[in-house]
PAFI-962801 format. One record per residue (C-alpha): residue in three letters; y, x, z. Coordinates in steps of 0.25 Angstrom, whole numbers. Each point is the difference from the previous one (the first is absolute). Example, Ala and Ser with C-alpha at 12.3 -4.5 7.8 and 13.67 -1.06 7.14 Angstrom:
# PAFI-962801
(Ala; (-18; 49; 31))
(Ser; (14; 6; -2))
END
This chain:
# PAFI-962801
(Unk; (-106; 34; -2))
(Unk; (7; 11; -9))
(Unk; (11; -9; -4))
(Unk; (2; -4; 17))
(Unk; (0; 15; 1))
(Unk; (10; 3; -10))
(Unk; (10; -10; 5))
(Unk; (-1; 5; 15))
(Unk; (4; 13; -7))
(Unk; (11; -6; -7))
(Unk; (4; -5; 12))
(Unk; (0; 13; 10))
(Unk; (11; 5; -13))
(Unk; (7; -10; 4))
(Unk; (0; 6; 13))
(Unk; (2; 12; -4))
(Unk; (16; 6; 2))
(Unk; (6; -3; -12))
(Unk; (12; -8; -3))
(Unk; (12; -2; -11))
(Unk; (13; 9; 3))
(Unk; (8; -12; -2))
(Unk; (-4; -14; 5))
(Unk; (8; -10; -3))
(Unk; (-1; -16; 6))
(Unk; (8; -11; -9))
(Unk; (4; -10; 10))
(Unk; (4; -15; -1))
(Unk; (14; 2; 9))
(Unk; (7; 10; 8))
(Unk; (-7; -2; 13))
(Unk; (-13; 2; -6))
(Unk; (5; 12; -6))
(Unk; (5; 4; 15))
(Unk; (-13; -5; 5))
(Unk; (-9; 8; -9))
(Unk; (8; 14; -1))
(Unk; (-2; 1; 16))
(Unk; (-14; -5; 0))
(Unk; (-7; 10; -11))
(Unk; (10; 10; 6))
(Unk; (-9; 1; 12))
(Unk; (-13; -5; -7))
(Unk; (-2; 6; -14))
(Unk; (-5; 13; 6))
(Unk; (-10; -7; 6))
(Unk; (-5; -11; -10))
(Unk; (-1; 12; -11))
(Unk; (0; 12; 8))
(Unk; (11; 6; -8))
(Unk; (15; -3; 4))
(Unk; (8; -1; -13))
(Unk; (15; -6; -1))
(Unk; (0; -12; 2))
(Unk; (13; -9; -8))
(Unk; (0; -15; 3))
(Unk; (8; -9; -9))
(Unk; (3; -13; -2))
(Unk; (1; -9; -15))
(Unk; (14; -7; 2))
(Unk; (-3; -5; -14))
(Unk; (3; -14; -1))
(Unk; (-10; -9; -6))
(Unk; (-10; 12; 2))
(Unk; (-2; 13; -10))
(Unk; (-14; -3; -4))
(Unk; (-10; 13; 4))
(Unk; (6; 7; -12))
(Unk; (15; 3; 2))
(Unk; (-5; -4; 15))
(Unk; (-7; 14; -1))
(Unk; (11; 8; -7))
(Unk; (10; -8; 8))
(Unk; (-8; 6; 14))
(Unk; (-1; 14; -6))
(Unk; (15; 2; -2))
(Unk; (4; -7; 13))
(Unk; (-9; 10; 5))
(Unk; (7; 11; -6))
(Unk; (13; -4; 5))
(Unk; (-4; -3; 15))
(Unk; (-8; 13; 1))
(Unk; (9; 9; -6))
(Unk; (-11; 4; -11))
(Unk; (-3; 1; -13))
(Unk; (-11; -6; -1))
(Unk; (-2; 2; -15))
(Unk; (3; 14; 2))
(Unk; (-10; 3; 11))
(Unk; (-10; -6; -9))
(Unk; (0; 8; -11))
(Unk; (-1; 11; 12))
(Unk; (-12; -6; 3))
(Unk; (2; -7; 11))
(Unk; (-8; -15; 1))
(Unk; (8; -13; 3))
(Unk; (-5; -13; 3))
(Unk; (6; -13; 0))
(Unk; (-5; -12; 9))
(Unk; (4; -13; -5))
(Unk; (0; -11; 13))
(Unk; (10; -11; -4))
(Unk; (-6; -16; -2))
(Unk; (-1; -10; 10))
(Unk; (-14; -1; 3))
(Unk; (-1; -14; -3))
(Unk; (-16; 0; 1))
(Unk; (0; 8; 12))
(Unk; (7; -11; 9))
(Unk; (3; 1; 9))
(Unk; (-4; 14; 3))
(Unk; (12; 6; -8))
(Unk; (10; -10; 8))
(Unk; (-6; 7; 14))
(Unk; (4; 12; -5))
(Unk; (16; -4; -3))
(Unk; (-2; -2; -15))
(Unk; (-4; 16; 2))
(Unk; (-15; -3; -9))
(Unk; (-5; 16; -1))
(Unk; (1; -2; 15))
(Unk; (-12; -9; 2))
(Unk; (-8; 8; 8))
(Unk; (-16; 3; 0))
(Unk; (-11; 5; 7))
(Unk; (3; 15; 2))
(Unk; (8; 7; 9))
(Unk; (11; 10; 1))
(Unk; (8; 8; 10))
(Unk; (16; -2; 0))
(Unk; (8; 6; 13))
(Unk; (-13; 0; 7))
(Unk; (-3; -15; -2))
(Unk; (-13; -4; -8))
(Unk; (3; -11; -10))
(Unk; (-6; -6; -13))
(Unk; (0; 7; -13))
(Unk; (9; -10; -11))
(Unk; (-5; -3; -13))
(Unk; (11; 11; -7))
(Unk; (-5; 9; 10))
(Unk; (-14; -3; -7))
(Unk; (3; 0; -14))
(Unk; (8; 16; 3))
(Unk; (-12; 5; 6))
(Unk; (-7; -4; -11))
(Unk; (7; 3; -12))
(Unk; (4; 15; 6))
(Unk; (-12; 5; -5))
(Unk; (8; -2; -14))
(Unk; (11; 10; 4))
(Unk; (-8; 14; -2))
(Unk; (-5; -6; -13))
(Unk; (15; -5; -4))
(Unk; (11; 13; 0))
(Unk; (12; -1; -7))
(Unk; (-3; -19; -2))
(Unk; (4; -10; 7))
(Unk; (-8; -10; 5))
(Unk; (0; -16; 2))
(Unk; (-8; -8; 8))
(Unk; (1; -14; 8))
(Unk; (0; -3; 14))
(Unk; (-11; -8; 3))
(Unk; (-15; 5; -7))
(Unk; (-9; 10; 4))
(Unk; (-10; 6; -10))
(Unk; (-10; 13; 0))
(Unk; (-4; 3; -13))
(Unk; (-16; 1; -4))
(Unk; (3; 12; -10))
(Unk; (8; 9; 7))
(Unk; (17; 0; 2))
(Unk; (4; 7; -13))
(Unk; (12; 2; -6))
(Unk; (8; -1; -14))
(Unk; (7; 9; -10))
(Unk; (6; -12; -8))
(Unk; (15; -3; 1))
(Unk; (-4; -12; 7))
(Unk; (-12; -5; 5))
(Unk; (-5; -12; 7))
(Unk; (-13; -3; 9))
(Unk; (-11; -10; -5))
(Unk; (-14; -4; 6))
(Unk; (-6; 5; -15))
(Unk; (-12; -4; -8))
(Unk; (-7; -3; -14))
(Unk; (5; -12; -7))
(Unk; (-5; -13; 8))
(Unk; (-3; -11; -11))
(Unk; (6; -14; 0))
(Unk; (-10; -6; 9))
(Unk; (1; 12; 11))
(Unk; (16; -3; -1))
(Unk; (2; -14; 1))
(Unk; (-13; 2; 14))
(Unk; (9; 11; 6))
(Unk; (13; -8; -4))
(Unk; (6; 13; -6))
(Unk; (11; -8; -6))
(Unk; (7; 0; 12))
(Unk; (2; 16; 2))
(Unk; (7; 8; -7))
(Unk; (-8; 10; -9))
(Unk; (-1; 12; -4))
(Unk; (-8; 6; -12))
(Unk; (-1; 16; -4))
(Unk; (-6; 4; -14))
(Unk; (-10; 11; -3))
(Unk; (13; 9; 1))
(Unk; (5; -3; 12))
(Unk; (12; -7; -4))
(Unk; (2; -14; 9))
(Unk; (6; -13; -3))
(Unk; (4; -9; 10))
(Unk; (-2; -16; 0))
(Unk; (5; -10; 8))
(Unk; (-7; -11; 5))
(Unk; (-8; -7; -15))
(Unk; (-13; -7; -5))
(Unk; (-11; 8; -5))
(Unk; (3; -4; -15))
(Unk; (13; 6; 3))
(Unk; (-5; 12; 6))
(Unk; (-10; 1; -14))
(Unk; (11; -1; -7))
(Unk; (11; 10; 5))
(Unk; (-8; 10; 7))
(Unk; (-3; 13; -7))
(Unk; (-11; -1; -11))
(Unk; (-10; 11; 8))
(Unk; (3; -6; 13))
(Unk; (-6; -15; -4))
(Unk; (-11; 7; -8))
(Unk; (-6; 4; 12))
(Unk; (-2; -12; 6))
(Unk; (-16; -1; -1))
(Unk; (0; 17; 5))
(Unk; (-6; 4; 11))
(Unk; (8; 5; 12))
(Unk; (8; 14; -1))
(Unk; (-5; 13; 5))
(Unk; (9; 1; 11))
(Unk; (-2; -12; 6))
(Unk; (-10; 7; 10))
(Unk; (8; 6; 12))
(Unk; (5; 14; 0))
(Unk; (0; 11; 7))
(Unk; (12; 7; 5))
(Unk; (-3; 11; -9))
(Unk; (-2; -8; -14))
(Unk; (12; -8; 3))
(Unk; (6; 4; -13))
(Unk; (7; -8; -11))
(Unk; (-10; -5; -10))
(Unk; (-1; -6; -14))
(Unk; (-2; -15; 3))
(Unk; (-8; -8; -8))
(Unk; (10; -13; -5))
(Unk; (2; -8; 10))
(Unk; (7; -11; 6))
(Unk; (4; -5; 15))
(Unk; (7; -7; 9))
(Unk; (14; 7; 5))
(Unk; (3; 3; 13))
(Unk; (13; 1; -3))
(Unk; (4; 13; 7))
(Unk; (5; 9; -10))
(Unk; (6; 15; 0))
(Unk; (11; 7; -10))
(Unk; (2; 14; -3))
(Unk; (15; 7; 4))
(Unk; (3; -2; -16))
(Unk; (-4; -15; -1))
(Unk; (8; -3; 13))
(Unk; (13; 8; -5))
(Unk; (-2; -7; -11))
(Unk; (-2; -14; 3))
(Unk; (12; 0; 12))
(Unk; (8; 6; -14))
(Unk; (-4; -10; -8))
(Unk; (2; -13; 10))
(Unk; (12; 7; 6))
(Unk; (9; -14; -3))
(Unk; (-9; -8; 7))
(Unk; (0; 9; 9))
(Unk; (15; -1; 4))
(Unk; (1; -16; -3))
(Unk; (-11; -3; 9))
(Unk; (-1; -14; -8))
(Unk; (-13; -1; -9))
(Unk; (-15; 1; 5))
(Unk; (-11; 9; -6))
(Unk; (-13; 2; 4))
(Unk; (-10; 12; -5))
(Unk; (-11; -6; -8))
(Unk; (7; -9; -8))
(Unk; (13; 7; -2))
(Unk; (-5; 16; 1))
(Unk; (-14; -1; -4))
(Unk; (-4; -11; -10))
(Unk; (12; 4; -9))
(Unk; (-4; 15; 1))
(Unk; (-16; -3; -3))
(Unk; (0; -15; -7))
(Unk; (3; -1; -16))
(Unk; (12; -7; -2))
(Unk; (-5; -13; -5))
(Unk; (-9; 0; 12))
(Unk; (11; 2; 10))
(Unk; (8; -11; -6))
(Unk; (-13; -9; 0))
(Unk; (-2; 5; 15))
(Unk; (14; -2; 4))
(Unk; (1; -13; -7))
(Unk; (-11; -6; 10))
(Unk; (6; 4; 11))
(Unk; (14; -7; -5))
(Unk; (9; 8; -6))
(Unk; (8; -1; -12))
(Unk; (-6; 8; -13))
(Unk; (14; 8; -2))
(Unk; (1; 3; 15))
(Unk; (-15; 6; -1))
(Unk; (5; 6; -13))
(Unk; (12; 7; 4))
(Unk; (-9; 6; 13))
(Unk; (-11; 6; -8))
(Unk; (11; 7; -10))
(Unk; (5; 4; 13))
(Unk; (-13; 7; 5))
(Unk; (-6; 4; -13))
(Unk; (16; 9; -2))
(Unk; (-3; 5; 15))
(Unk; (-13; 4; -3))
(Unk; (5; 9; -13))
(Unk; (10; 6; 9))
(Unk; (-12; 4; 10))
(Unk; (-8; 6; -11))
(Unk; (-13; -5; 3))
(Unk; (-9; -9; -5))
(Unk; (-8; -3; 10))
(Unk; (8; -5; 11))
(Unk; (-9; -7; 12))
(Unk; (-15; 5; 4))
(Unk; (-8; -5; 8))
(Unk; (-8; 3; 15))
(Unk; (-13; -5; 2))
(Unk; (-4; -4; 15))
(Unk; (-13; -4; -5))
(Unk; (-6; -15; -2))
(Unk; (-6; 2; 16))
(Unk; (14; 4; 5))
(Unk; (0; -6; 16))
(Unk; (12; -7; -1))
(Unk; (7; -8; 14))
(Unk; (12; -8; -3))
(Unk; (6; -6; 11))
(Unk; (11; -9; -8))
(Unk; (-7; -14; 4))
(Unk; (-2; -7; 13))
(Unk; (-14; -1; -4))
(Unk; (-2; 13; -4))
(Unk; (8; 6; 12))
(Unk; (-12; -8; 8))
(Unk; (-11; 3; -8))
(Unk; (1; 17; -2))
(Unk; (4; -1; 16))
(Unk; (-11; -5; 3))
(Unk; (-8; 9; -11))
(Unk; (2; 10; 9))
(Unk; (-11; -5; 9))
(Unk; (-10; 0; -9))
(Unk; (-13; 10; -3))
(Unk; (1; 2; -14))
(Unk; (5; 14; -7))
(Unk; (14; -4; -5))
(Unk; (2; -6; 16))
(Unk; (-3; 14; 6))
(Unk; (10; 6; -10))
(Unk; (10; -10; 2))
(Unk; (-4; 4; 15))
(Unk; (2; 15; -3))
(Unk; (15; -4; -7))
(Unk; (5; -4; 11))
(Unk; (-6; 8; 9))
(Unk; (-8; -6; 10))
(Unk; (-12; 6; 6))
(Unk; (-15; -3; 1))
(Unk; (3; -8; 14))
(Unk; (12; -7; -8))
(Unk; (6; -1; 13))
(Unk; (12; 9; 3))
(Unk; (12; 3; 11))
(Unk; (-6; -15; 7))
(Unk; (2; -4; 15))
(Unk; (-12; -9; 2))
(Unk; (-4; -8; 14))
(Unk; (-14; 1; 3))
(Unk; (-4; -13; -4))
(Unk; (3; 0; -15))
(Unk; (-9; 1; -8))
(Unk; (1; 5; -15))
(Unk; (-9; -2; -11))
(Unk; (-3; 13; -6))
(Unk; (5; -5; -16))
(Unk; (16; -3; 7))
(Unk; (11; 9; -2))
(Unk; (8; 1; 13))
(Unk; (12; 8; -1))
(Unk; (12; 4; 14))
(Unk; (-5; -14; 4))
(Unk; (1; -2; 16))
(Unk; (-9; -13; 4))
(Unk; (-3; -3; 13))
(Unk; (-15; -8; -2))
(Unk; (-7; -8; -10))
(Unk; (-7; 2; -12))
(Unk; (3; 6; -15))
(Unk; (-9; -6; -11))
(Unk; (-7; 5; -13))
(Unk; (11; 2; -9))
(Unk; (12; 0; 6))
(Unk; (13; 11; 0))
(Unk; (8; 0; 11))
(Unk; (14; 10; -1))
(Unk; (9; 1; 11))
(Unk; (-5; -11; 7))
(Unk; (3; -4; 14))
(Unk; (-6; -12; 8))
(Unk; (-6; -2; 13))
(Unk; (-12; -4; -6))
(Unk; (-6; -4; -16))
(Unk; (-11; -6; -5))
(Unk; (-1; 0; -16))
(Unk; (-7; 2; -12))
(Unk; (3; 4; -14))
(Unk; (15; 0; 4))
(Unk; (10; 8; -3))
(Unk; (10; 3; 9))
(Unk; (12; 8; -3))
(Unk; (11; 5; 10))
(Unk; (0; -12; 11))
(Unk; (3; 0; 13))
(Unk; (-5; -13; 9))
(Unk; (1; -4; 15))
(Unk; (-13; -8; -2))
(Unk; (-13; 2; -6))
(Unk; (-1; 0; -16))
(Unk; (-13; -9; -4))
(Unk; (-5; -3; -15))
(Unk; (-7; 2; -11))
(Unk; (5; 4; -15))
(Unk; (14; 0; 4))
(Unk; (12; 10; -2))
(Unk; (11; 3; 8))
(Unk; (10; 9; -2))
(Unk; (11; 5; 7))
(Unk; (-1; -12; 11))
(Unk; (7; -1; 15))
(Unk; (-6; -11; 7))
(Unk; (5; -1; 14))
(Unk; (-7; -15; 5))
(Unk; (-13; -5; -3))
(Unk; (-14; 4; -9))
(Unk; (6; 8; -12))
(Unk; (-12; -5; -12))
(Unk; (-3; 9; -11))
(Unk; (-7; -11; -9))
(Unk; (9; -1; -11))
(Unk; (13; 8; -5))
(Unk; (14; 4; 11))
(Unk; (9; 9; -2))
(Unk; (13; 2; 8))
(Unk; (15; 2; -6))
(Unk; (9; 8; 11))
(Unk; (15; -2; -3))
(Unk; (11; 4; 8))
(Unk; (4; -7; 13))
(Unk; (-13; -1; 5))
(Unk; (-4; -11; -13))
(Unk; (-16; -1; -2))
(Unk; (-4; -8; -11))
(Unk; (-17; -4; -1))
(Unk; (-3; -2; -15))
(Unk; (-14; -4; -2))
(Unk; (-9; 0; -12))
(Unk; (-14; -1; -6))
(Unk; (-8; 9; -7))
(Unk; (-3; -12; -10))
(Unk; (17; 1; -2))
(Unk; (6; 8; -12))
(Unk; (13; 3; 6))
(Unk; (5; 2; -14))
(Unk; (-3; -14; -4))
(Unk; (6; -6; 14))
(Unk; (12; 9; 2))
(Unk; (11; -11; -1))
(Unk; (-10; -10; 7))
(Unk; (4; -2; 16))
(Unk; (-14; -2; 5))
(Unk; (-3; -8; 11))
(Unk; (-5; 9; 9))
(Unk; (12; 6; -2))
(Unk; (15; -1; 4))
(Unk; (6; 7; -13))
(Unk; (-7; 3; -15))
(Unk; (-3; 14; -2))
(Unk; (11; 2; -10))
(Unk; (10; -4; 13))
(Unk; (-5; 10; 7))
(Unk; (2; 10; -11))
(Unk; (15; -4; -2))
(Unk; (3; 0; 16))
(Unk; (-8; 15; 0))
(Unk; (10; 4; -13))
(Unk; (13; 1; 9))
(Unk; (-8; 7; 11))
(Unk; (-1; 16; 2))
(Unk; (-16; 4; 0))
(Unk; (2; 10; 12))
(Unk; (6; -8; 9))
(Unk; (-8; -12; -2))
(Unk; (-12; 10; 2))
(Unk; (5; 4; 13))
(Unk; (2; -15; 4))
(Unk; (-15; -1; -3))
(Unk; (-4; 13; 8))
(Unk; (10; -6; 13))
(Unk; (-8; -13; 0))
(Unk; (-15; 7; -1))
(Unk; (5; 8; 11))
(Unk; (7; -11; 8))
(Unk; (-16; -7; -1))
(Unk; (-8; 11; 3))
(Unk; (9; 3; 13))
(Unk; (-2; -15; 3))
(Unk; (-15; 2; -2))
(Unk; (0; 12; 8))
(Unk; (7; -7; 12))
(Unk; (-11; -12; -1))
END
């Protein structure tokens, strides 16, 4: 019960106004970047309840930046669309964050495809207010409510986070005084049998000795863990847990002495104004000739924390060559001389019993949707995230005759009669009459009734005929009035179809993404809007 407490408290921080100075949102294309710079213009203030500047850009990279020049790339298209020195304002104390939202989405499909491509912009069970109407919060909109309780802890850094996780931490939000310092779901040294059970070899790692100091490792076997993780760190493999892994109070939320450690990263890291100045000094070529990609943990972190020998080995299993890997760490080790400082990267606990939804699967879209319903603590906080009362029921127009099981979140839905199973989410749903159960449905708009069980819809027109909700629909708008019903299964990995044409379907998923790349996000969302209108004015004339 203490710990449920402590993270209903950490929640209401979250609610609390507070908000970076700068928020900045790395887009895919242009019209993303259109899409979002008006979206969060009218939103931010609500989703954080602090209305920063708001700077959307795009990566017009080819072949991709990988998130670390991706990062440094975003904060100085940043500077030059806002007119702002963002380095500056830092080492004024302002707080900046960056919001990484590029990727295809490939195991979401076809969800990202109903959006235009546009993956930060799958929606979820919580609503907000823009120019009067109320519509579903996203997914970016989530993971900036969340991580705005990092703002007042973080003046004068600049933080990076991805588009697409929720988490709440079971020890407090806290924050860093390292140069760089990166979140990790921390604990006492797990041993060969506890790593191969959780399959830790498939995350990436991060360790911090009795000093605080941390090293990052990418995805390795245990033995290889033994073998280059700090001394202390693998030592305390057999010890029992830290101190601070009891939740804390507001008031003790201080920086600790951590016991040696190691954890599994989040990958969300934050640099101080000097590391940043430096680093966009330092890779100021690449920069300019937009031609090579270089990601954080391998190219920032491991050389700055690794041995040399081990960061060869490392890279070595990864594929490349032993001079390359070479010529890279000289490169980091002469950069960290000229910044003075031994230790470069710390670390931020979140805590072993951190509530973590990630929304980046079909699956797991499905599953923490439907989470929601349940009677458990972590269930009633996701609840409180969002935002939904006791009733779960909110801004609904509901006929007589429908009935809805007291565990359903319905949300702006107008139904007419019928019946709303145990477990269901229903959002901006519109139908003359339902009958489902352990379904989610996700902006749709049908003439007839909805029946199922299990299913999702999202973002459905149907105009003829029962609309079932026993498996997985989602609709593409395009412009010209072109709807396209891509179908799916919860047992489908979109990732490992994506170039498959299914047979339920007229085109593979990765059609639909190429068709989706020439099309602007905004327009395509107002086809979408013309033809859920056009379908409730036909149901209403029924």
């Amino acid at each position: 019960m203490a710990l449920a407490a402590a993270m209903l408290e950490e929640i209401e921080s979250m609610m609390a106004p507070s908000g970076f100075d700068y928020v900045v949102v790395c887009c895919s294309n242009l019209s993303a970047e259109t899409f979002w710079q008006a979206r969060l213009e009218k939103t931010l203030g609500e989703v954080t309840g602090f209305a920063g500047k708001v700077v959307c850009v795009h990566e017009d990279w080819n072949g991709g930046a990988g998130n670390g020049l991706g990062t440094l790339y975003a904060f100085q298209k940043a500077c030059a669309k806002s007119g702002v020195d963002l380095t500056k304002a830092m080492f004024d104390g302002a707080s900046v964050a960056i919001y990484h939202t590029a990727g295809k989405g490939t195991r979401m499909a076809p969800l990202p495809g109903a959006e235009n491509n546009n993956k930060p912009g799958v929606k979820l069970p919580g609503l907000l207010t823009v120019e009067g109407e109320h519509v579903p919060i996203t997914v970016l909109e989530s993971v900036m409510r969340q991580t705005s309780a990092y703002a007042k802890l973080r003046p004068g850094r600049c933080s990076v986070f991805w588009g697409d996780q929720v988490f709440v931490p079971s020890v407090g939000t806290k924050g860093s005084t390292a140069p760089a310092d990166i979140l990790a779901a921390l604990r006492p040294m797990p041993t060969k049998e506890q790593w191969e059970e959780e399959q830790l070899h498939q995350y990436g790692l991060i360790a911090v000795d009795s000093k605080g100091g941390a090293t990052q490792l990418e995805k390795v076997t245990y033995d290889v863990a033994v073998r280059y993780l700090p001394e202390d760190v693998v030592q305390e493999r057999q010890g029992p847990p830290p101190p601070h892994s009891i939740p804390l109070l507001p008031e003790h939320r201080t920086s600790l002495l951590l016991a040696p450690q190691v954890g599994t990263s989040l990958g969300s890291f934050s640099l101080s104004a000097k590391l940043t100045e430096a680093l966009l000094a330092e890779f100021a070529p690449e920069l300019k000739e937009k031609k090579i990609s270089l990601d954080s943990d391998p190219h920032f972190w491991m050389p700055l924390t690794l041995k040399e020998s081990d960061y060869v080995a490392v890279m070595g299993k990864k594929g490349t060559p032993q001079d390359e890997a070479l010529a890279h760490y000289k490169r980091m080790s002469d950069f960290k001389v000229r910044l003075g400082v031994q230790d470069v990267l710390g670390c931020v606990d979140v805590g072993q019993q951190a509530y973590w939804w990630d929304y980046g699967r079909l699956e797991l879209y499905m599953t923490n949707n439907l989470f929601i319903t349940e009677e458990s603590p972590s269930a009633h906080a996701l609840r409180t995230f969002m935002k939904l009362g006791a009733a779960r029921q909110a801004h609904n127009s509901l006929g007589e005759g429908v009935t809805v099981d007291p565990s359903a979140v319905v949300l702006n839905c107008t139904i007419g009669k019928g019946r709303i199973g145990p477990n269901s989410v229903l959002v901006n749903v519109h139908a003359p009459s339902v009958d489902v159960e352990g379904c989610v449905i996700m902006q749709t708009t049908s003439v007839s009734e909805i029946i199922g069980k299990g299913g999702l819809l999202y973002n459905v027109v149907n105009n003829a005929g029962t609309l079932a909700c026993d498996a997985v629909r989602a609709d593409v708008f395009m412009p010209g009035g072109t709807q396209l019903e891509m179908k799916s299964s919860l047992a489908i990995d979109g990732g490992k179809v994506w170039k498959e044409k299914l047979d339920m379907n007229a085109l593979s998923f990765e059609d639909v993404y190429k068709q989706n790349q020439a099309l602007d996000v905004s327009e395509c969302t107002q086809e979408a809007a013309r033809a859920h209108a056009a379908a409730r004015a036909k149901m209403a004339a029924a």
